[in-house]
PAGUTOR-39972 format. One record per residue (C-alpha): residue number from 1; x, y, z. Coordinates in nm, 2 decimals. Layout:
<i:NUM; east:X; north:Y; up:Z>
...
END
This chain:
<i:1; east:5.66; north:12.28; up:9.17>
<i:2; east:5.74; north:12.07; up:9.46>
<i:3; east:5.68; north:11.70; up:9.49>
<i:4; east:5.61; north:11.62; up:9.84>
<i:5; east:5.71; north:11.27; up:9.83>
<i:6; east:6.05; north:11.36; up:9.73>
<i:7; east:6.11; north:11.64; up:9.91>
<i:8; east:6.28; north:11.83; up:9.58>
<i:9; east:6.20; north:12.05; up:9.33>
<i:10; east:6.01; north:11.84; up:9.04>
<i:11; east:6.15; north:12.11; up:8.78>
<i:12; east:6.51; north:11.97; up:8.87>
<i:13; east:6.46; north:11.64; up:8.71>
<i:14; east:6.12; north:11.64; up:8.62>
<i:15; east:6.16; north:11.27; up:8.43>
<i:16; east:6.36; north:11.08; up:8.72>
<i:17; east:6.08; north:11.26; up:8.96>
<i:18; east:5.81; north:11.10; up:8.80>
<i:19; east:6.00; north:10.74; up:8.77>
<i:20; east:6.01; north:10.75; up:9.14>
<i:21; east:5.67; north:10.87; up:9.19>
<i:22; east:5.55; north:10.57; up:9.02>
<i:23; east:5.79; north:10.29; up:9.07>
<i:24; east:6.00; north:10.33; up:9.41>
<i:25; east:5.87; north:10.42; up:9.80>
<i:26; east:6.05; north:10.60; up:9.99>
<i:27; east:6.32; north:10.38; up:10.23>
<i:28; east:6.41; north:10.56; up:10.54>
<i:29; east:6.76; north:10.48; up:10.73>
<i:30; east:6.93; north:10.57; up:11.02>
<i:31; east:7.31; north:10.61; up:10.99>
<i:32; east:7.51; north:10.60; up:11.28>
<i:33; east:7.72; north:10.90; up:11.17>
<i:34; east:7.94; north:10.89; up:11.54>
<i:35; east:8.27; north:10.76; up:11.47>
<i:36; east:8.57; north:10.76; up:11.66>
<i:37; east:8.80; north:10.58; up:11.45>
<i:38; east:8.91; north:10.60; up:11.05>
<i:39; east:8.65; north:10.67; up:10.79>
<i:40; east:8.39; north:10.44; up:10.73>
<i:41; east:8.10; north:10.29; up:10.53>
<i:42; east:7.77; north:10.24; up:10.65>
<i:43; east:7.57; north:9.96; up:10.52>
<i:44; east:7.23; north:10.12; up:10.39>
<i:45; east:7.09; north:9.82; up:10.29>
<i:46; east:6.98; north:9.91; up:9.98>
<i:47; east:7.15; north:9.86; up:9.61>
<i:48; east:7.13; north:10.07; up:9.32>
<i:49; east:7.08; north:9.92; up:8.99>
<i:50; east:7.28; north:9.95; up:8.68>
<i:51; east:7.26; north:10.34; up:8.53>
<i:52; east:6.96; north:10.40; up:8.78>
<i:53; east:6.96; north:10.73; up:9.00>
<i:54; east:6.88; north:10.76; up:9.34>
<i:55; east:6.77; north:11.07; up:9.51>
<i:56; east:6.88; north:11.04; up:9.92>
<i:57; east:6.79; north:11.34; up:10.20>
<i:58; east:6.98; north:11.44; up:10.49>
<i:59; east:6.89; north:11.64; up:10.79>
<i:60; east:6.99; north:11.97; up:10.73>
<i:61; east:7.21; north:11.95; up:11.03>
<i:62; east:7.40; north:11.66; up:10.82>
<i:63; east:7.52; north:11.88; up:10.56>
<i:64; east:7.89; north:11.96; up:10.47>
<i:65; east:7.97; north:11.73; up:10.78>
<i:66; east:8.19; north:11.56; up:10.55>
<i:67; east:7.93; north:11.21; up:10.46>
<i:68; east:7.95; north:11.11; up:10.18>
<i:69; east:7.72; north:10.88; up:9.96>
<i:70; east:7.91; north:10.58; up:9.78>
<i:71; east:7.75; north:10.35; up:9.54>
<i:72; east:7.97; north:10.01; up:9.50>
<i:73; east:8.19; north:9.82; up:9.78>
<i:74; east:8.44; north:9.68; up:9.47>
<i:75; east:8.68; north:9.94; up:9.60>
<i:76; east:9.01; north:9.80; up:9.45>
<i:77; east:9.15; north:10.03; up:9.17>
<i:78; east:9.30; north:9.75; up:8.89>
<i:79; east:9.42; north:10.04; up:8.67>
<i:80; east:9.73; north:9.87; up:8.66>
<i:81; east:9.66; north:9.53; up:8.62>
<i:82; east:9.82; north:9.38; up:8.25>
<i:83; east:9.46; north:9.18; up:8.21>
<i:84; east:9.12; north:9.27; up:8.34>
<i:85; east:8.76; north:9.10; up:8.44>
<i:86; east:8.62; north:9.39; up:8.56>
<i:87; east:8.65; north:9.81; up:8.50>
<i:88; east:8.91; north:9.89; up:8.71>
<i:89; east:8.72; north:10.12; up:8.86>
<i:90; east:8.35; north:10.08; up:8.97>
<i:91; east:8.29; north:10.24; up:9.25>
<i:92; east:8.14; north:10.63; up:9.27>
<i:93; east:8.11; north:10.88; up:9.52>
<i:94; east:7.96; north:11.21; up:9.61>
<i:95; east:8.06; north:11.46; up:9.88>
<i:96; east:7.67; north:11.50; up:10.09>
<i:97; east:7.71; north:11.92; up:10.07>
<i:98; east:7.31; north:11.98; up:10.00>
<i:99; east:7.03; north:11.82; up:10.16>
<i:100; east:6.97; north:11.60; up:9.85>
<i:101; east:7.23; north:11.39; up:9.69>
<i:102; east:7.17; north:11.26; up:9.32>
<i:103; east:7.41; north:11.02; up:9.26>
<i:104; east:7.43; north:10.68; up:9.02>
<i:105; east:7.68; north:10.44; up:8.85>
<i:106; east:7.72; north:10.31; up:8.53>
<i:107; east:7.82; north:9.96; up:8.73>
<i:108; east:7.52; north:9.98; up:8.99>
<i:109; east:7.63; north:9.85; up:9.32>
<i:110; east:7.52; north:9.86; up:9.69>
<i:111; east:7.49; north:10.19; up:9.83>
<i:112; east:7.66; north:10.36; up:10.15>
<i:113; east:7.74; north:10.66; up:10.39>
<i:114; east:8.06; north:10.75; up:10.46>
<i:115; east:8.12; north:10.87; up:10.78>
<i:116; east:8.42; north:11.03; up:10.83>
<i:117; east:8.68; north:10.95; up:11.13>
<i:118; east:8.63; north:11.15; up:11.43>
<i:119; east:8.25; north:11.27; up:11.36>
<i:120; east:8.02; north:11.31; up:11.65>
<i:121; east:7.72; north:11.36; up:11.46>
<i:122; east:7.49; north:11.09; up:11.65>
<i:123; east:7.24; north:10.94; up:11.42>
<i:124; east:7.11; north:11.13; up:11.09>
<i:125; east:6.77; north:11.03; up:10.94>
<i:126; east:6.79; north:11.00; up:10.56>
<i:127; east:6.58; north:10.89; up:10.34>
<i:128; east:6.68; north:10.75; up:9.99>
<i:129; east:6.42; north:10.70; up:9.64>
<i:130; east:6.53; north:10.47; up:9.41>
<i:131; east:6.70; north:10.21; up:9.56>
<i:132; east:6.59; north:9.86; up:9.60>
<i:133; east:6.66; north:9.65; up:9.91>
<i:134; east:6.92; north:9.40; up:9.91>
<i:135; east:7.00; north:9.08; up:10.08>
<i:136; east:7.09; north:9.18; up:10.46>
<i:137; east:7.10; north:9.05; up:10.78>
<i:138; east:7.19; north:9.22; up:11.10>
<i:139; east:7.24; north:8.99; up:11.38>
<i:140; east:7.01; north:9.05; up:11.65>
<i:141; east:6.75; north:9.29; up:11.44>
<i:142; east:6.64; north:9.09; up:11.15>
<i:143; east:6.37; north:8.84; up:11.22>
<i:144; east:6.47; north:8.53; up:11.08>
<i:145; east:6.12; north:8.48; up:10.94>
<i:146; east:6.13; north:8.74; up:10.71>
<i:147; east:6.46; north:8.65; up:10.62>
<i:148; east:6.41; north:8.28; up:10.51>
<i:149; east:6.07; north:8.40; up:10.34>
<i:150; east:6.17; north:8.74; up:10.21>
<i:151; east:6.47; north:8.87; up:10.27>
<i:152; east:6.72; north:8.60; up:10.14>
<i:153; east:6.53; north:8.61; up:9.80>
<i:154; east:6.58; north:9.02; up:9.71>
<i:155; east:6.66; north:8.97; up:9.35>
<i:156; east:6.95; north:9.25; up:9.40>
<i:157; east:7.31; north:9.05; up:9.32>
<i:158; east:7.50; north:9.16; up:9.65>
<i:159; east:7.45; north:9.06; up:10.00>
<i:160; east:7.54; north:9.16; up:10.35>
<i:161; east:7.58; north:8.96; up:10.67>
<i:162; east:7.61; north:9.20; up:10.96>
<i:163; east:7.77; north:9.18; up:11.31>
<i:164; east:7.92; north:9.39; up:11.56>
<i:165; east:8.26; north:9.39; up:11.44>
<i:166; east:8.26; north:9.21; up:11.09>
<i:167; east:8.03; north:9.27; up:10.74>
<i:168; east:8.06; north:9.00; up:10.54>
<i:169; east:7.97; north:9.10; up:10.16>
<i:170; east:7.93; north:8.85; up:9.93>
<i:171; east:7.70; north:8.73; up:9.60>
<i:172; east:7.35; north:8.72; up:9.67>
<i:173; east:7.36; north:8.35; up:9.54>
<i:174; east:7.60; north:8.22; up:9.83>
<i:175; east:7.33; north:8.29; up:10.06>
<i:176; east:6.98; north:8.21; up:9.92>
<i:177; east:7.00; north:7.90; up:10.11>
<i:178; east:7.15; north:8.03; up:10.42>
<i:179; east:6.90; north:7.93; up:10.67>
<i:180; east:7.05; north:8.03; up:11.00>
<i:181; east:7.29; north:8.33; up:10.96>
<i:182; east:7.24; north:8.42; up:11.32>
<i:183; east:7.47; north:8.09; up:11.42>
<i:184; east:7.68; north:8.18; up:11.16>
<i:185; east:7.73; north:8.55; up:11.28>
<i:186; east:7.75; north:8.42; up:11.66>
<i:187; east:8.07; north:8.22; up:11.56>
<i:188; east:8.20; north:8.54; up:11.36>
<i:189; east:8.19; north:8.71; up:11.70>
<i:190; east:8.36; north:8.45; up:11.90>
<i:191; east:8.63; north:8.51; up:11.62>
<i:192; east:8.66; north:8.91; up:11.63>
<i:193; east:8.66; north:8.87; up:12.05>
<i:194; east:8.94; north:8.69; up:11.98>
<i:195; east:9.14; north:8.91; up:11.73>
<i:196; east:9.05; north:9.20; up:11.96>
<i:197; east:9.15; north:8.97; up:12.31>
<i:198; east:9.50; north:8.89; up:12.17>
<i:199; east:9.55; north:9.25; up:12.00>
<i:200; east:9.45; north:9.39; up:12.34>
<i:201; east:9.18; north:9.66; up:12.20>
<i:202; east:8.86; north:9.69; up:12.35>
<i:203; east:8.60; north:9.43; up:12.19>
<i:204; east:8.39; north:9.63; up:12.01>
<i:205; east:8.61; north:9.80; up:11.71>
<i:206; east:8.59; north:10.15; up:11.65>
<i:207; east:8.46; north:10.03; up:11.30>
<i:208; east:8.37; north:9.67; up:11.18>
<i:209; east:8.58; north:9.52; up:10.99>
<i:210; east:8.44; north:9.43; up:10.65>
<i:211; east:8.48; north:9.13; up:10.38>
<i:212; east:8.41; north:9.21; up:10.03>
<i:213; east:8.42; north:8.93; up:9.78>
<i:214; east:8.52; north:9.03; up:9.40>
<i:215; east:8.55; north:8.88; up:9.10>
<i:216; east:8.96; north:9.03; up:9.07>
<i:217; east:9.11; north:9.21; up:9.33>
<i:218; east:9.43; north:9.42; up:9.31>
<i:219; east:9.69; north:9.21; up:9.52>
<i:220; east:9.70; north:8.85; up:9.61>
<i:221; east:9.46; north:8.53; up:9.72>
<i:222; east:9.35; north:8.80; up:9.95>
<i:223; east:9.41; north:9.12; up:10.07>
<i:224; east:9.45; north:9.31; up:10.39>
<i:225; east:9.23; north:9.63; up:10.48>
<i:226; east:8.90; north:9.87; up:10.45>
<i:227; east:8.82; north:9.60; up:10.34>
<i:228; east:8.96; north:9.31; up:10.34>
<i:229; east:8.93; north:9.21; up:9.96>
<i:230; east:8.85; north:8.86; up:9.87>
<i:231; east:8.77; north:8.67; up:9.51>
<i:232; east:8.45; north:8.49; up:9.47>
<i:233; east:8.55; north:8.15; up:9.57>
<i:234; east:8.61; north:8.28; up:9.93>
<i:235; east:8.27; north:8.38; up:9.95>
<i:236; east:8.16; north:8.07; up:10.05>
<i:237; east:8.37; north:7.97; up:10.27>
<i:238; east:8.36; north:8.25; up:10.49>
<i:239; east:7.97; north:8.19; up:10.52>
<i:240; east:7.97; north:7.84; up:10.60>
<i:241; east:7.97; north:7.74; up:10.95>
<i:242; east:8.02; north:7.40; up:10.91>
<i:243; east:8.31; north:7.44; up:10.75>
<i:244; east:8.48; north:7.69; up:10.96>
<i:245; east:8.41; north:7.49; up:11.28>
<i:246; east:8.55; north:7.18; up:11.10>
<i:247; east:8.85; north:7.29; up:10.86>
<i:248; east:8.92; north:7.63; up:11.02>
<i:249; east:8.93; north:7.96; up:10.77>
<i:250; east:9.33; north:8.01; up:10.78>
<i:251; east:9.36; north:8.27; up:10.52>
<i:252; east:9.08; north:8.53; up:10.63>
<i:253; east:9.25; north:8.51; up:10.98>
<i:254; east:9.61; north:8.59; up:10.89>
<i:255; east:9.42; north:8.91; up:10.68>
<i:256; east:9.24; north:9.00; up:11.01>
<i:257; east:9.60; north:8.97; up:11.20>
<i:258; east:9.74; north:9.16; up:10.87>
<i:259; east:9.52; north:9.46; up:11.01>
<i:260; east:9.62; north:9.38; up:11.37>
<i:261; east:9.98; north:9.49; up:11.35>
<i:262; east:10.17; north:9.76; up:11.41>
<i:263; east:10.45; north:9.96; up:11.33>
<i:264; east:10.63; north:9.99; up:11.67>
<i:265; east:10.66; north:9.61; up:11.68>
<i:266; east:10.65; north:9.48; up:11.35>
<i:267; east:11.02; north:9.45; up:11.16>
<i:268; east:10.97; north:9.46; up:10.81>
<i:269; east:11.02; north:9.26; up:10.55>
<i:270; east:11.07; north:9.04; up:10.80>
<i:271; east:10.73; north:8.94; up:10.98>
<i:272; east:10.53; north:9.13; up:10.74>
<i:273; east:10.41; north:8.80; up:10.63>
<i:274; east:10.45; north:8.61; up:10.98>
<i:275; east:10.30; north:8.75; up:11.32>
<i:276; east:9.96; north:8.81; up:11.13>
<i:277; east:9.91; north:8.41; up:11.15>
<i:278; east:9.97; north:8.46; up:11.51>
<i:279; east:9.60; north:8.57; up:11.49>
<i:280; east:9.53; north:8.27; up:11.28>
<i:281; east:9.65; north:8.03; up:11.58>
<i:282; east:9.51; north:8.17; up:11.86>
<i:283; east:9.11; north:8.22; up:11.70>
<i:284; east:9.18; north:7.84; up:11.54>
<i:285; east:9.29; north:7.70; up:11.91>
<i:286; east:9.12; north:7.92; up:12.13>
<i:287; east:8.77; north:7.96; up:11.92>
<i:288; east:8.75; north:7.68; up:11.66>
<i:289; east:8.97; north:7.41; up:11.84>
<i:290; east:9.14; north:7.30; up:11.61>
<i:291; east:9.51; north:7.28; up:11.69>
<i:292; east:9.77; north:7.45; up:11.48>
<i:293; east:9.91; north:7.13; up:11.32>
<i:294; east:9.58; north:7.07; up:11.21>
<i:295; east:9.53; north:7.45; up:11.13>
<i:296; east:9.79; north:7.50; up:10.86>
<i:297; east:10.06; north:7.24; up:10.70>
<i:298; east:10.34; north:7.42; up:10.74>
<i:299; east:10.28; north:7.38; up:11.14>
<i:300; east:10.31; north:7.03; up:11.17>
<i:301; east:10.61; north:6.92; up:11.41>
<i:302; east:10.78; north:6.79; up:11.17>
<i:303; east:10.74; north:7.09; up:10.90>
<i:304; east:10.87; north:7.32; up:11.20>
<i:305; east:11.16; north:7.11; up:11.28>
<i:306; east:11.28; north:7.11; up:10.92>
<i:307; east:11.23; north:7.46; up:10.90>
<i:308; east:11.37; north:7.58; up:11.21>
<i:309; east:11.73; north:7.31; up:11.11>
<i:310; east:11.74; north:7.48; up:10.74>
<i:311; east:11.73; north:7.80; up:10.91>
<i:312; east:12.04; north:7.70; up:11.10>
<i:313; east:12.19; north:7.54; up:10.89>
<i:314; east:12.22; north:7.83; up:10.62>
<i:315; east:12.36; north:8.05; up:10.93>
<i:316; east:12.09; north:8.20; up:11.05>
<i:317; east:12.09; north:8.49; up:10.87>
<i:318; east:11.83; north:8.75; up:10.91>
<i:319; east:11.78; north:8.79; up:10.52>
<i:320; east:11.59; north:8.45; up:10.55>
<i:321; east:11.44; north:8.51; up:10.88>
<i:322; east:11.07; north:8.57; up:10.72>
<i:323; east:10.74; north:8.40; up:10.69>
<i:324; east:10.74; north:8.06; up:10.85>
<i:325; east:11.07; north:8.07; up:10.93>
<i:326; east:10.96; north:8.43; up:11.14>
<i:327; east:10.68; north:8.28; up:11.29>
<i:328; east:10.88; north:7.98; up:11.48>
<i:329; east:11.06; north:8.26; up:11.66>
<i:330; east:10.75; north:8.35; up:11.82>
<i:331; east:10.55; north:8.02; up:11.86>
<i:332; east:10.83; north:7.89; up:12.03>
<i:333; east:10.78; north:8.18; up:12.27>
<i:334; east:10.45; north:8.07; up:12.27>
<i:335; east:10.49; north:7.70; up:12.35>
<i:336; east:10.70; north:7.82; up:12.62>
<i:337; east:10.53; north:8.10; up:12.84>
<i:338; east:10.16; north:8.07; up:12.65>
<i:339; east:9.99; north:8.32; up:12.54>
<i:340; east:9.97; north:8.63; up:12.83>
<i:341; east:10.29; north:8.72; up:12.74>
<i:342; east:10.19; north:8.83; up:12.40>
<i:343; east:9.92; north:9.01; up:12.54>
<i:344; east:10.07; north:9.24; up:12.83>
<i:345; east:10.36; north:9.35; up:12.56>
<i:346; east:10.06; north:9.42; up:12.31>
<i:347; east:9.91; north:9.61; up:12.56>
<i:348; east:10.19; north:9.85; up:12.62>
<i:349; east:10.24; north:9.92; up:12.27>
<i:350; east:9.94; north:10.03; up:12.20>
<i:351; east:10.08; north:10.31; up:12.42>
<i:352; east:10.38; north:10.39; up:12.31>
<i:353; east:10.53; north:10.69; up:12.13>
<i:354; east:10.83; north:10.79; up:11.98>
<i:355; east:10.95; north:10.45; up:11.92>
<i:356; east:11.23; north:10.47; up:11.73>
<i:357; east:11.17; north:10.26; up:11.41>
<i:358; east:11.49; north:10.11; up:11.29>
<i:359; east:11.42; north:9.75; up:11.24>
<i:360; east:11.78; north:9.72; up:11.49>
<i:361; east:11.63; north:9.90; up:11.79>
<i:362; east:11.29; north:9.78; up:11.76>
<i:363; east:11.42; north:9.39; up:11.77>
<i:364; east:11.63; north:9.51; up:12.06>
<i:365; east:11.30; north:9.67; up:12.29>
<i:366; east:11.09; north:9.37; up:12.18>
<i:367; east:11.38; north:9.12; up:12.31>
<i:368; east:11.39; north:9.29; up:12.60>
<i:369; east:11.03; north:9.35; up:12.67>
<i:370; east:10.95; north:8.96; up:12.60>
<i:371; east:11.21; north:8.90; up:12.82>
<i:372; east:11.10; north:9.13; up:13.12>
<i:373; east:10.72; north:8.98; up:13.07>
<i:374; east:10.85; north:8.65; up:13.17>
<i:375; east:11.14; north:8.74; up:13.42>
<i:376; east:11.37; north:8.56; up:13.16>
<i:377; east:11.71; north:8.67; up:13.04>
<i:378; east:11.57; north:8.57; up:12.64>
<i:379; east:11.90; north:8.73; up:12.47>
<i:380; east:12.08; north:8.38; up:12.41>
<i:381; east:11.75; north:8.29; up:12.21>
<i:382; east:11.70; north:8.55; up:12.03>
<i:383; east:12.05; north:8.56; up:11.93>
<i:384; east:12.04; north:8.22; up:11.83>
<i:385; east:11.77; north:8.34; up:11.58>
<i:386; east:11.98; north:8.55; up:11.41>
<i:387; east:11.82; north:8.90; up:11.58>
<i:388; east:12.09; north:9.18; up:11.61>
<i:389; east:12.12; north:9.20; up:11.99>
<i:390; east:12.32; north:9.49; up:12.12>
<i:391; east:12.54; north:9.45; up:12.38>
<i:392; east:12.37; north:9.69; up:12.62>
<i:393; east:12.02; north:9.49; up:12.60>
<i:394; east:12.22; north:9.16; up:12.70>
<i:395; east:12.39; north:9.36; up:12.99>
<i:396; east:12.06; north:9.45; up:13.15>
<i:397; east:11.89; north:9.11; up:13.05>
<i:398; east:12.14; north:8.97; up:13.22>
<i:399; east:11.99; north:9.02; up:13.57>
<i:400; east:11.70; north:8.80; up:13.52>
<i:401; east:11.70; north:8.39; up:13.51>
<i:402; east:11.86; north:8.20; up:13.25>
<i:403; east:11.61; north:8.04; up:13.01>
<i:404; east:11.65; north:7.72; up:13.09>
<i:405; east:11.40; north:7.56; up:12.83>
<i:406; east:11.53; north:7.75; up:12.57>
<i:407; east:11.44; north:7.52; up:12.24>
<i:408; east:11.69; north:7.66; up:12.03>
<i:409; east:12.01; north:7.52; up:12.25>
<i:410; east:11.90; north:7.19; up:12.14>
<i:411; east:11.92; north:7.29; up:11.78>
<i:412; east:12.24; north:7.47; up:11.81>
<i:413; east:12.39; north:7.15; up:11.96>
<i:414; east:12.27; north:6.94; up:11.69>
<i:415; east:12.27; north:7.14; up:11.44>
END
């Protein structure tokens, strides 16, 4: 026997047919499965409670395409964490390989498609049975009516506030009063324009980035990636405009830059923890206006002074060049040829191959690089910081004009 509201075969699950027949309509959604860049999720909309099942039906044509349906966005794996707030794992998924998924989880959560990287498979119809609708805006497509009325008040726990290049995922109960989350999402765009404008990537992502607040997460305050993992507390303050326009959001910045850089000219250890704020200066100064002294404490003139003279003082050794101490290197670049510099060099990386990735030689073709941008022989300074400058980089740097604003002589001199 076939029930026609479900599209499946009643004798499969005759007793979760006939809960949806009676308690749930059918919710019909269009995923975007054309991706050109890594795997990723695609907001539905919808959670699933609890234990509950949901039935969802692609398009033949969607079938072993390699979508897949995912209940949860609480992807961190805390298997090895010594104490645990939460299961370390509560988030399932199912490979879409028939035309009707089945899938639930003992945790509930909100429910996705995975597309996978590199699918052309334009937009695929499917339509999902036992799922309730959740807290979501999309900028631009939800009326705000409905969302200050209806929307915002979904009794599911999770939310979603949805832009162009950024989801932001947090407890339902951050946003029940949220009355404009279109302004909020317009500044959220100003913000990824500038990640992308000083990354030098075109400015809409090949996938949005995504925030997902949880109650522990598997590293740190926060954490870098697909997605960016944040604990509860940060929830609100990455929905509050107020509060970004007028005390900045440092640390979600510095995890967009994390996902910013790149292996051909990053140097680890070293600036692993130090050109990601980069990011965080430019969208506070260019998008927020709020200068990096004011951004972050450890940027106040005097903070850079002393750190920049310790530096020195313990002999400038690369061991210590990290973090703060890193990022002087390149904000004094900064204060000194702005920020195009950055840009053109972060340009032509994004082309390169074959770079070879010893931290030595990479140091070496950024100094020289930097240098070229600006028609400045940058060796000396570089040097001064403690970089391992071969002597066949300083022979061809020294063509170009001496630096003659170079900050760190007046260290060296008084140091």
């Amino acid at each position: 026997m076939m029930c026609l509201a479900h599209e499946v075969s009643c004798l499969d699950d005759p007793a979760l047919c006939n809960v949806l027949c009676v308690e749930k309509d059918c919710v019909e959604v269009e995923i975007d499965a054309t991706n050109c860049g890594d795997n990723a999720w695609r907001s539905t909309g919808l959670y699933l409670p609890p234990s509950k099942r949901a039935i969802l039906v692609f398009p033949a044509s969607a079938v072993g395409k390699g979508l897949q349906v995912q209940v949860g966005c609480h992807s961190d794996d805390l298997s090895s964490a010594e104490e645990l707030c939460r299961a370390p794992v509560v988030v399932h998924s199912k490979n879409v390989v028939d035309e009707k998924v089945v899938i639930s989880c003992v945790w509930g959560g909100l429910l996705y498609v995975i597309v996978k990287g590199q699918s052309q498979l334009g937009n695929v119809p499917v339509k999902i049975y036992g799922a309730e609708p959740a807290p979501t805006f999309i900028k631009g497509q939800t009326n705000l009516s409905s969302w200050l009325d209806t929307i915002r008040k979904y009794p599911a726990p999770w939310a979603e506030l949805i832009t162009e290049n950024i989801i932001l995922t947090v407890p339902s109960d951050v946003i029940r009063s949220l009355d404009d989350p279109e302004a909020l999402l317009s500044e959220w765009d100003k913000i990824m324009s500038a990640i992308a404008e000083l990354a030098m990537i075109p400015k809409k992502f090949l996938r949005p980035e995504r925030f997902v607040a949880d109650v522990q997460i598997s590293a740190g305050w926060m954490h870098a990636g697909y997605p960016i993992m944040c604990h509860l507390p940060s929830a609100t303050p990455i929905t509050d405009l107020k509060k970004i326009k007028n005390e900045g959001i440092w640390g979600p910045i510095h995890e967009l830059g994390h996902n910013q850089q790149r292996g051909v000219w990053e140097f680890p250890p070293h600036t692993t923890e130090a050109t990601c704020n980069l990011w965080s200066v430019y969208v506070h100064e260019t998008v927020l206006g709020i200068p990096r002294d004011k951004a972050h404490p450890s940027l106040t003139p005097a903070e850079r002074e002393a750190c920049i003279r310790l530096y020195l003082k313990n002999g400038a050794q690369l061991a210590d060049w990290n973090v703060w101490t890193a990022l002087q290197t390149y904000l004094q670049l900064q204060d000194g040829f702005g920020w195009e510099p950055f840009k053109r060099l972060f340009a032509e990386y994004q082309t390169m191959s074959n770079v070879n990735g010893e931290n030595k030689d990479k140091m070496n073709l950024w100094a020289e690089k930097f240098s070229q941008a600006v028609n400045k022989n940058l060796a000396p300074f570089f040097q001064a910081w403690g970089w391992p400058i071969d002597e066949a980089t300083s022979k061809k740097l020294s063509t170009l004009p001496a630096w003659v604003e170079d900050p760190m002589k007046t260290y060296i001199k008084s140091n």
